[in-house]
N, C-alpha and C positions, 0 to 999 in steps of 0.2 A: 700404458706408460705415461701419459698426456697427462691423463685422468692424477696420476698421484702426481706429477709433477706438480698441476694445479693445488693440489691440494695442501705443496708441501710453500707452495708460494703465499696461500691464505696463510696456512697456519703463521707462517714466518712474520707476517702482517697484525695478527692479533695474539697472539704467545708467542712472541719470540723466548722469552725467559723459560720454554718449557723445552727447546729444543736439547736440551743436555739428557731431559727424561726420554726414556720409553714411549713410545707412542705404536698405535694402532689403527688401522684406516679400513672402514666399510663402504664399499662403495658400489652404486649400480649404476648403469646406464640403460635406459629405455630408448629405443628412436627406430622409427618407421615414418609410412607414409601414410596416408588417409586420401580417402576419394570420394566424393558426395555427390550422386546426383537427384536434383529438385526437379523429376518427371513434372509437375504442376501446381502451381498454387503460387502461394506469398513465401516466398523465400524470406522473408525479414521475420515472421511469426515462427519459422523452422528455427533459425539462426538465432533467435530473439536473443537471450542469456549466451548462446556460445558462440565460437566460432568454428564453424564447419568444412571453411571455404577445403580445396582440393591443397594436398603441398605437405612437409615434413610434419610429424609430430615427436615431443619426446620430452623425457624426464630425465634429470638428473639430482643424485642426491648422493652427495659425499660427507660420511660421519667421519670424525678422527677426535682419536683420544689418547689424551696421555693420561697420567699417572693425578694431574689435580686439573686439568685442562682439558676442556671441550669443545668440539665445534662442529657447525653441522649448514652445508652449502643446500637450498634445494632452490632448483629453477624445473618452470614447467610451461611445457609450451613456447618457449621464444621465438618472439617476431609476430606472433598471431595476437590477433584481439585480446585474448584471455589469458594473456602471459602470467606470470609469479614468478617473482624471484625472491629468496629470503635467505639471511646470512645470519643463524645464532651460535653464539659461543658464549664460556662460563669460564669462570675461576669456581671451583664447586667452593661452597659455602660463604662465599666474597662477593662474586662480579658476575652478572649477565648481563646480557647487549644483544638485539638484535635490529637488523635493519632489513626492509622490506620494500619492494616494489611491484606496487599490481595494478594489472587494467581488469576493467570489466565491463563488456559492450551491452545496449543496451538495442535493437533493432525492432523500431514502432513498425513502421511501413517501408518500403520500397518503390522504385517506381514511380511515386506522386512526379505532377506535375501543377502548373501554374502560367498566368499569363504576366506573371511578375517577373521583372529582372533584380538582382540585387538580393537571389536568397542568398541565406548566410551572414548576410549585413544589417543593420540598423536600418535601411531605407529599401523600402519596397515599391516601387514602381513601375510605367510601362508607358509604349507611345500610343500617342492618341491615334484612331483610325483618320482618314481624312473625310473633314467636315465636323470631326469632333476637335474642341469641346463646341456642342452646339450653338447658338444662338440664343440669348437671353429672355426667357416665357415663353421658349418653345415647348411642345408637348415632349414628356420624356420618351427617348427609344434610346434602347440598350447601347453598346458601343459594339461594332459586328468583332471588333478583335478580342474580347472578353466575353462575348455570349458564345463563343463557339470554340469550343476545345479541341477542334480539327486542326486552329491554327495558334493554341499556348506551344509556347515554344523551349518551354523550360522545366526540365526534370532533373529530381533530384532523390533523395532518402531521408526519412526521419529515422534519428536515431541519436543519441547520445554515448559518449568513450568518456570511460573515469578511468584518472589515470592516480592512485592513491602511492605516494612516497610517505615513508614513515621509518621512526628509529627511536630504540628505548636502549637505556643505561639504568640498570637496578645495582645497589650495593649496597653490601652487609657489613656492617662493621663486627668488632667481636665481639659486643655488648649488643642486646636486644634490639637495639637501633638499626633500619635503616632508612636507604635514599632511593627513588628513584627521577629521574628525567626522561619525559618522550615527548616527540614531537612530530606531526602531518603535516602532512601536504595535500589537496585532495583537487584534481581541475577536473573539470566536467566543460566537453563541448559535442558541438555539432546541432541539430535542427530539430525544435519541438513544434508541439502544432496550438496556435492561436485560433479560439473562434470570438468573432466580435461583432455586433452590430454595428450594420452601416450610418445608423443615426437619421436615414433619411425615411418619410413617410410609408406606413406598406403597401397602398396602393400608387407610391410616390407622387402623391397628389393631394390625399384626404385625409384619410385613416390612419393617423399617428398613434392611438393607444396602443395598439398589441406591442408586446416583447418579439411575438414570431418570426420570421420572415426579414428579409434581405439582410440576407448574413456574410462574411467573409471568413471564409479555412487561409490564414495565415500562415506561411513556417517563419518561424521567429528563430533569432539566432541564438545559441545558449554558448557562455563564453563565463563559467564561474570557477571560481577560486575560493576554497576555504584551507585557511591556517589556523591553526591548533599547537598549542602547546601546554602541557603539565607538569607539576611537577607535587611529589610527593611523599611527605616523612611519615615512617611510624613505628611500632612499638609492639614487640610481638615475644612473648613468652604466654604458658601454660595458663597460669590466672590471669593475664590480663594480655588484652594488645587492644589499639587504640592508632587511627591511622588519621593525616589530616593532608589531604590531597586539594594542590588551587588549579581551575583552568581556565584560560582565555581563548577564545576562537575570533576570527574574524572574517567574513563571508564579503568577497565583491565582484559585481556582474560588471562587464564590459559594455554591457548592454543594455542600458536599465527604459531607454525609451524606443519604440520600434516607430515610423511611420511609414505611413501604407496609403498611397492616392485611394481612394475612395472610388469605386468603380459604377456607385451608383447614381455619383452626379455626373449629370453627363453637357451639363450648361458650364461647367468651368472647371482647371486642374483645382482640384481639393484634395490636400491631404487631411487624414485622422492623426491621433498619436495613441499606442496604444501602450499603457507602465508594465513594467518587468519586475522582477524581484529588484529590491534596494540595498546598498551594499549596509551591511550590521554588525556588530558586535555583541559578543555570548562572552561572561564571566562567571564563575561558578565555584563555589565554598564548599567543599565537604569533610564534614567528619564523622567515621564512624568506630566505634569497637565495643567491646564484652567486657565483661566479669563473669569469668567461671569461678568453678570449686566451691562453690557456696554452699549452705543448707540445703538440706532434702536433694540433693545432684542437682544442686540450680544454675543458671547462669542467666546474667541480665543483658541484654545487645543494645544498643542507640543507635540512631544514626540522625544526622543534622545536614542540611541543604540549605545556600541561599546560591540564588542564580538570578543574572540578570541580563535583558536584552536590551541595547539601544540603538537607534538609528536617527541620521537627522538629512532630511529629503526638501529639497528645492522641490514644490508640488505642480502640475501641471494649472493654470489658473484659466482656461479656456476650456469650450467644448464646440464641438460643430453641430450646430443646432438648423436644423430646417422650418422653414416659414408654416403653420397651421394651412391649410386649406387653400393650399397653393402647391401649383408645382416648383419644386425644389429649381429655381434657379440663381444666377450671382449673385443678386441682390438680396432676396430670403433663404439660402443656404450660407454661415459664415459662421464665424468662430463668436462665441459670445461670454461672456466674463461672468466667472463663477466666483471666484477668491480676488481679495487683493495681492497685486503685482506681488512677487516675492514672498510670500507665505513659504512657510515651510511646516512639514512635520516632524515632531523630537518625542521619534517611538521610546519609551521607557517602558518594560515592564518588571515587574521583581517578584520572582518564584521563594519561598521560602518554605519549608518542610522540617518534619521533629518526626522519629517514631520510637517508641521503646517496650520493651517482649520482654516478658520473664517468663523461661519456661524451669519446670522441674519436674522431679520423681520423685514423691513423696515417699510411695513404697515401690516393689518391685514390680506390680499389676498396676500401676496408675502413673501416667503422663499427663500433665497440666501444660498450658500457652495461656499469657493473659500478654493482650495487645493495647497499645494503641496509636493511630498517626495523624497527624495534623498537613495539611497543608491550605498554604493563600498567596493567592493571587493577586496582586496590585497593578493597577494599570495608572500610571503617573504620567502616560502620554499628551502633547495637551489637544485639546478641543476644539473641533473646527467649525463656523459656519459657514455651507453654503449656502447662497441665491441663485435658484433657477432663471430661466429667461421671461417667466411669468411673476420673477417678485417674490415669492415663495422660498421662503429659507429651510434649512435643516441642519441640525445640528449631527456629529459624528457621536455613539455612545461608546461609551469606556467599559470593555466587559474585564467584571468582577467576581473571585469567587472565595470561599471558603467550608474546608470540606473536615470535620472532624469523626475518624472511624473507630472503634472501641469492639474488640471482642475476647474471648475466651474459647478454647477449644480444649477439650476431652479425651483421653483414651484410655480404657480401662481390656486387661487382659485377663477375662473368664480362665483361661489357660495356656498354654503355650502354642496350640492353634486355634484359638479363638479369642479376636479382637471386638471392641464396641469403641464407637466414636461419637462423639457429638460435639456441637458447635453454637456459639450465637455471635450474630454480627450485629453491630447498632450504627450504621452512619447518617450524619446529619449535613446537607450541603447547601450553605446560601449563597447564592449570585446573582446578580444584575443583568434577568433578560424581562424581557415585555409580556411574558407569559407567566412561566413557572419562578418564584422569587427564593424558594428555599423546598426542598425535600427530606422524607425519613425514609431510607431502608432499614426493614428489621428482616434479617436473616436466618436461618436458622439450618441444620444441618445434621443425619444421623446417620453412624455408618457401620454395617456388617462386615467382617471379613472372617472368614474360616478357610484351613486348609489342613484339617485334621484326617482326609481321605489318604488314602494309599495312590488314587487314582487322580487328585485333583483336587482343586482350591476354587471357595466362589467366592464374590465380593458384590455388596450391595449397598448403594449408597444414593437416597433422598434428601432433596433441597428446595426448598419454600425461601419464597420473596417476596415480603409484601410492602409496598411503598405507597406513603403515603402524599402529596404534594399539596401547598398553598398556590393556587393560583390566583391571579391579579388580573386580569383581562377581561373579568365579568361583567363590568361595568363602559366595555368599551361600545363606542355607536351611541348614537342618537336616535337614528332611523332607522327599523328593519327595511323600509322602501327606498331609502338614498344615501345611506350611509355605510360604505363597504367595509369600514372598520368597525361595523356591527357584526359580523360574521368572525370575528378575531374572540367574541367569547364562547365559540364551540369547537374552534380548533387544539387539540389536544397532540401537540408534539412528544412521540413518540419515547424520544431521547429523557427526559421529564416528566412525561405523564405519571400521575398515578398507576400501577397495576399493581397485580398478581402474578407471581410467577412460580413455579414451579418444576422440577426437575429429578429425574430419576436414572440412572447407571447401576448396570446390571453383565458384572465381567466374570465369567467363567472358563475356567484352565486345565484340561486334565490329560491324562496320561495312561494312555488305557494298558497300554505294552511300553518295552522298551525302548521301539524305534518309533511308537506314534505320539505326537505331538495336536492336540485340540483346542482352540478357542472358540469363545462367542462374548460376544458384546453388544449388549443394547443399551440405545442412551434415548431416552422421552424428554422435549423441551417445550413450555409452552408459556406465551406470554399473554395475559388476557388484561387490555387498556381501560381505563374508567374515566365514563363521562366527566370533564371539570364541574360542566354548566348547561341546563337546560337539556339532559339528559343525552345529548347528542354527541358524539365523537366527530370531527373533522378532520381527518388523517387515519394512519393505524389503530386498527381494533384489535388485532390478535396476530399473533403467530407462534407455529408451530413447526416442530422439526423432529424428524422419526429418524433412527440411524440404524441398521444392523451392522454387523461387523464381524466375519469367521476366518478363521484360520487354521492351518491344518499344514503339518510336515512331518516326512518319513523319512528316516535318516537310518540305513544300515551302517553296522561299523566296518570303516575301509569300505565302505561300498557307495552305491549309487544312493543321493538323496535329491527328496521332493518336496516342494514346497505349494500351496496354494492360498488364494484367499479370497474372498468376495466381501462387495460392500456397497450397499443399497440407503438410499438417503431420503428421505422424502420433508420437501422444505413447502410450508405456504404462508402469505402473508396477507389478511386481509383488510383494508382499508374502504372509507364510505367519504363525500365527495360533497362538495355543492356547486350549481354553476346557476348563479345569478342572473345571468343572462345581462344584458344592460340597467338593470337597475331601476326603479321607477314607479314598480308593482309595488303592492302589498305584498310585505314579507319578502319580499326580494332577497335580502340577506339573510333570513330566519329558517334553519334547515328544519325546523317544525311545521313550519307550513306549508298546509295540502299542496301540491301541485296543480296549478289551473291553466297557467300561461306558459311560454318558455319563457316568460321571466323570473325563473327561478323554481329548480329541482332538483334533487340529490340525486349522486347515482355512486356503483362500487366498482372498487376495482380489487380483484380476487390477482397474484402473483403465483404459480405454483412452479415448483422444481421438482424433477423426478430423477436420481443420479445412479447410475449404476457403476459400478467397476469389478471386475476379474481379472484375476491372470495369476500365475502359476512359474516355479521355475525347475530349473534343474542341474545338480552338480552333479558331473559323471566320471569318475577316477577309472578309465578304459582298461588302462595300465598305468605304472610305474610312473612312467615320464609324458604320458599320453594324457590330458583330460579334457573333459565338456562342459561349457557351463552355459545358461541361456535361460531368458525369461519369454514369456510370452503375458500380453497383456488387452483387456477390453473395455473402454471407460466411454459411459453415453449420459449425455444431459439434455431431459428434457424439459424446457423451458417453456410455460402458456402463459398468460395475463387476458383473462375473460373482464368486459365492462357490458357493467347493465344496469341502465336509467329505470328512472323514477316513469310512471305511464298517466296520461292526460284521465278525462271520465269515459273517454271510448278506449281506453286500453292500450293503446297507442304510447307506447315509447317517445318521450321526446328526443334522445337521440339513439343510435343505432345503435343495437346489443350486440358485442361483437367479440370472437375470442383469437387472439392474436397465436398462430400453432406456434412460432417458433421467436423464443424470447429467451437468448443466448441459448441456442440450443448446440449441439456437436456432441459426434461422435470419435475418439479417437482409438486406434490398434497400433501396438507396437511388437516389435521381436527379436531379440537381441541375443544371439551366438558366439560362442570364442572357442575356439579351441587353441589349448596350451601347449607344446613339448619342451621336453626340459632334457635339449642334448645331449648336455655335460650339465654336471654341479655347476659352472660359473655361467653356462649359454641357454637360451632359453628363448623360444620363439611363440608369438600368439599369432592368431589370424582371425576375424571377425567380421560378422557382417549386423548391421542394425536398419530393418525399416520401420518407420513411420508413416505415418496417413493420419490425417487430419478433417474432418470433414466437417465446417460451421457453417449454421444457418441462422440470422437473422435478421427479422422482418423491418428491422430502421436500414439494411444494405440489400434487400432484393429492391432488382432494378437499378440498383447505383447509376446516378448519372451526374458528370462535373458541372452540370448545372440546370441547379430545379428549378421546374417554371413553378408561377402561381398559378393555380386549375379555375381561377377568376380571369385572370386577364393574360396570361400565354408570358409574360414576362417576365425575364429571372429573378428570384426571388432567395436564391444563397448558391455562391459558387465554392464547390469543393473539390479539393484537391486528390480526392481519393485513400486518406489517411483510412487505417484499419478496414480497406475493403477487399472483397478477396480471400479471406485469412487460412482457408482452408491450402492445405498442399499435401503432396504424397515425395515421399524422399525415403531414397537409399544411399549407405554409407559403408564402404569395404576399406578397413583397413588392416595392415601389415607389421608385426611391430618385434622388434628384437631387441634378448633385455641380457647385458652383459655386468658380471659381476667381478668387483676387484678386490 
């Protein structure tokens, strides 16, 4: 009774004019309970996407209809993380509206901790131990209240909650015209993870070159907002329709600068500052539509894009810089000037895009597609220099592109179960990087399909890639012995490089009987990269990916059916290396020559993936009002990365050849039951139970510890908070759920 009350009070709200009509109301109610327990592991990687916690679950969807008026309530889930609510109604052939509201949790880790106070905030901080900050050109020692995680005293969760409002109004006029207006809302908060360099020396003393070592695990506060709104007219009848839709969004952080005292100066309070996303604005022009009914069954499509991004940022004009070959204290650790005062940046970029497709059927055995799309990128941002602390300038570069694509596609029908396809692609893409300056893919594509069996249909279909690139970097360096931007003319980025590629699919479907159901699928992928310069690759050489794929399901009528399937993967990526050692040798930089010193020799690094998955289900109709349904599943990944050096003249490896077992590796099993009864026609009751088990291994989190020493001098070298550690869990879930119909 509740339930149409509600229903009869919506309708009353959005048709009232329809209440003199007829009307009709379907409606269900779903609501139980659920109960989870996380025997072990990371509850945040269980939870990650949903919400699982213990407590009510349930769905509601009220349809109602009249005679020219519609409408339709559904909410799911309320009060939980993962709610939805959605409210759509019509005027059939006039008016649709609907309005929506959904969260969607996003859970990184749990449990992290810190010796920070102020998570959640813009400012991260903590009290000094006593006797800190030390004394100025003292030797450094750690702080005992940040070297020891016995006593951080603050925990919390990474995790992110979008909370998305949203509502559209579409309307028809009686002539081919019409209108729509929608408009978002989108907030995202709660706590992501920041990793930063401390800025101070690695052996906080000497050794300033490395990137490596004394790092900080941050949680940075995330506090964003983006608004959206469009709106859009168009034109829709048989020969023609043509639509011109505009949109503006606008994105802003609460938080756009974090700072963090610096844990690793220990001669005076220092804070860092570390930049956040900046608040911007997105505007965006589209138009697209057809012309049907043409010649030969033709019709022509367009479509048109300009879009544009701006921001304009107050820049940070300092950095905290440490003294060369000194210990880091008040006097040589300080903020030093990068930009003049008040600079700012005024990001401008503008997207514009065109593409237009004439396909037809000349005769009744032949399909034609002739393409093509334009798009470029403008970066109108302006240009910044910096000076380092050493006098040394740099300027910011402006990345620029443009990509023109051109093809034709084929299909010709032998007979009515026998198809032929084929294809050519030609695109050309020039941009502004420091290596690759413009590219050619020529594509190409041929495809089998029959299904002229009584028993089944196969389909076969090969693809070639062959790209060609202009690289620019050949000439870079002076010295193979001193000059590290000599080694810039054998690295061949993967993204750009030249290769060959190649591709083959191969799907087969058949039906031996009534109730049986067969597949298989194999897909071959293989990418093989080519030297730019001096015959050497520096980066990715190849890779390759092998797929099976089967299936299989038996399905009696009214009776019991089964389902299964398997799927085996095998991925490797192979890449070749140089390490210079400090520079100074002969050839130093030059991955051509011999190996003699460890001042300079290559070595590889092989990636492999091995992935398995099974599982199987089952619907079982018991009885009548009785049935079963339930999956069972088994998915395993094995993850290696083998490295192996270049060898001196006694054979002798310069560095250790070593093969890493477990590189993203996990196994997961799951199992999932319900059984149904269906009381009465209106009542209906399930019960169900789901476990998971989770089990990951990898070798950057065995040993996890919230703070690494350096295995040179015993002193901490990056404190972490315990983000993504753990990630394995085993969890059970029972729940109860009753579904009543109005």
């Amino acid at each position: 009774m509740k339930t149409k009350i509600l229903a009869a009070i919506v309708a009353n709200l959005f048709a009232g004019a329809a209440l003199a009509q007829s009307a009709t109301t379907s409606t269900y109610l779903d609501l139980g309970v659920m109960g989870t327990n996380v025997s072990s592991g990371n509850k945040a990687k269980f939870n990650e996407y949903r919400d699982m916690r213990d407590g009510v679950i349930g769905t509601l969807n009220l349809d109602r209809k009249w005679d020219n008026y519609g409408l339709n309530l559904w909410i799911e889930n309320p009060g939980r993380d993962d709610q939805f609510w959605q409210i759509q109604g019509r005027q059939y052939g006039k008016l649709k509206y609907t309005a929506t509201y959904n969260e969607i949790i996003h859970n990184f880790s749990s449990d992290a901790r810190t010796f920070y106070s102020g998570v959640g905030s813009s400012t991260l901080t903590y009290p000094n131990s006593t006797g800190y900050p030390r004394a100025s050109g003292s030797t450094y020692v750690p702080d005992p209240l940040v070297s020891n995680p016995n006593s951080w005293g603050t925990t919390f969760d990474y995790k992110l909650k979008r909370k998305d409002f949203g509502a559209s109004v579409e309307y028809q006029t009686d002539t081919p015209w019409y209108f729509s207006v929608d408009a978002n809302q989108e907030d995202r908060n709660g706590i992501k993870r920041l990793s930063s360099p401390s800025g101070v020396c690695l052996d906080k003393a000497v050794f300033c070159g490395s990137s490596f070592g004394n790092i900080v695990e941050l949680p940075a506060p995330v506090d964003y907002r983006t608004s959206t709104a469009s709106g859009e007219v168009g034109y829709n009848t048989k020969p023609v329709n043509f639509t011109v839709r505009y949109t503006v969004s606008q994105f802003t952080n609460n938080n756009q600068n974090l700072v963090w005292k610096n844990p690793y100066v220990t001669s005076t309070n220092f804070s860092e500052t570390t930049t956040q996303a900046p608040d911007s604005e997105y505007k965006n022009l589209a138009i697209q539509g057809a012309a049907r009914q043409l010649p030969w069954r033709s019709a022509v499509t367009f479509r048109g894009n300009y879009a544009k991004f701006t921001n304009d940022i107050n820049l940070l004009n300092t950095i905290g810089v440490p003294g060369h070959n000194v210990v880091p204290t008040a006097a040589s650790y300080q903020n030093v000037q990068v930009l003049p005062a008040g600079t700012r940046f005024k990001g401008n970029i503008e997207y514009k895009s065109a593409s237009v497709a004439w396909t037809a059927q000349p005769t009744a055995a032949l399909d034609t597609r002739v393409y093509y799309n334009w798009v470029n990128k403008e970066n109108y941002s302006n240009e910044l220099t910096y000076t380092d602390p050493t006098g040394a300038t740099t300027n910011t570069e402006r990345f620029t592109y443009k990509k023109d694509d051109v093809g034709v596609d084929l299909g010709y029908r032998l007979r009515k179960d026998t198809k032929l396809m084929a294809g050519y692609q030609y695109t050309v893409l020039h941009r502004e990087r420091i290596d690759f300056d413009h590219t050619k893919d020529q594509r190409i594509y041929g495809e089998f399909k029959y299904s002229g069996w009584d028993w089944g249909s196969v389909r076969v279909k090969y693809q070639a890639l062959q790209r060609t690139a202009n690289f620019v970097a050949g000439t870079e360096g002076t010295s193979a012995a001193t000059d590290q931007t000599y080694m810039n003319r054998y690295i061949g980025r993967y993204d750009a490089n030249a290769k060959d590629e190649d591709s083959l699919r191969i799907v087969l479907n058949t039906n031996p009987t009534d109730t049986l159901d067969l597949g298989a699928e194999y897909v071959l992928k293989t990418n093989k990269y080519k030297p730019a310069y001096g015959g050497v690759i520096l980066g990715r050489t190849k890779d390759t990916r092998d797929q099976w794929y089967l299936t299989a399901g038996y399905g009696a009528r009214d009776g019991i059916r089964l389902s299964a399937y398997a799927d085996i993967e095998y991925v490797k990526y192979d890449s070749y290396h140089r390490n210079p050692g400090m520079g100074g040798a002969a050839g130093s930089f030059d991955p051509n020559t011999p190996p003699a010193t460890a001042s300079g020799w290559n070595w590889s690094q092989n990636q492999r993936d091995r992935n398995w998955a099974i599982g199987a289900g089952i619907e079982w109709p018991i009885q009548s009002s009785l049935s079963l349904t339930g999956s069972l599943g088994y998915e395993r990944t094995d993850g290696t990365m083998e490295f192996a050096s270049q060898t001196n003249s006694l054979g002798v490896p310069f560095s250790l050849d070593q093969k890493i077992p477990y590189w993203d590796t996990y196994t997961k099993r799951f199992a999932n039951f319900k059984l149904t009864y269906k009381q009465t026609p209106k009542l209906g009751w399930a019960v169900g139970i789901v476990h998971q088990k989770l089990d990951y291994k990898d070798n950057m989190f065995l040993n996890y510890r919230n703070v690494v020493s350096s295995a040179a001098s015993g002193e901490p070298s990056a404190y972490l908070t315990g983000y993504a550690n753990n990630l394995s869990y085993s969890a059970n879930t029972l729940y109860v759920v009753g579904k009543y119909s109005f």
